[in-house]
N, C-alpha and C positions, 0 to 999 in steps of 0.2 A: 677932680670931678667924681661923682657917684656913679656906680655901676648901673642907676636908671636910667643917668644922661647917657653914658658911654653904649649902655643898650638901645636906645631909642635911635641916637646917631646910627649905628650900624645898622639899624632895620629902613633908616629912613636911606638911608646908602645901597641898600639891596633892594630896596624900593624905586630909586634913583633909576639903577643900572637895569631892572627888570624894564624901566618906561623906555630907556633908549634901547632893548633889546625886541620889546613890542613894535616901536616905531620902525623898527630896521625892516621887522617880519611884514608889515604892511607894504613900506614902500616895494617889499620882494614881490607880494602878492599884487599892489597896482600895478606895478611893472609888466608882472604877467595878464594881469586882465588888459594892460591898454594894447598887451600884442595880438589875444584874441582879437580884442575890438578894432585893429588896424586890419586883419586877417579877412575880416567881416564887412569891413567897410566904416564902423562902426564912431562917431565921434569920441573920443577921448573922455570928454568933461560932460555929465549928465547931468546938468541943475536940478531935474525933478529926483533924480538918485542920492545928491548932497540934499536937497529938503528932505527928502525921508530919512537919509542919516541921522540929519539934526532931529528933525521929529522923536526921532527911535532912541538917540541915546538920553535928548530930555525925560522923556519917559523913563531912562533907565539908573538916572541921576539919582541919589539918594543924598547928597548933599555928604559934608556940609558946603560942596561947589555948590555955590549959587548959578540960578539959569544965566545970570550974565559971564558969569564966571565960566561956563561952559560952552557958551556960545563963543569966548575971545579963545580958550582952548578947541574950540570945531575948527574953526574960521583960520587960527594956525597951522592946525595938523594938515588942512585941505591946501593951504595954502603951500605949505614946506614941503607937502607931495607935489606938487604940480613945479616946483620951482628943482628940489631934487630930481625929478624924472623928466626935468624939459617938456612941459606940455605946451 
């Protein structure tokens, strides 16, 4: 293979490990927000907090993920937190 393939592969590979390195850093930080909000009284899951999510990162989408394509990645990462953290 060409040194273009073999580079593209490695960046999409350090690309890879930066997204499960992101995801790790989130669930650490829900983790800590659902102790505040236990602390508080506070319900866990804030459906108007998930719609401004969504709202916030469509907006921040620049493609080439399509809206659909972003909402079945929202709709994961929320879901994969709440099932990682036992909510």
């Amino acid at each position: 293979m060409s040194g273009a393939f073999d580079d593209l592969r490695a960046r999409i590979a350090e690309n890879d490990r930066e997204i499960v390195a992101r995801v790790n850093t989130r669930l650490r930080l829900v983790a800590e927000l659902w102790q505040v909000k236990e602390e508080q009284g506070a319900p866990r899951v804030d459906p108007e907090r998930e719609a401004r999510l969504r709202e916030s990162l469509a907006a921040a989408n620049e493609g080439p993920l399509s809206p659909d394509g972003l909402e079945r990645l929202v709709t994961e990462l929320l879901d994969l937190t709440k099932e990682e953290l036992g909510s």
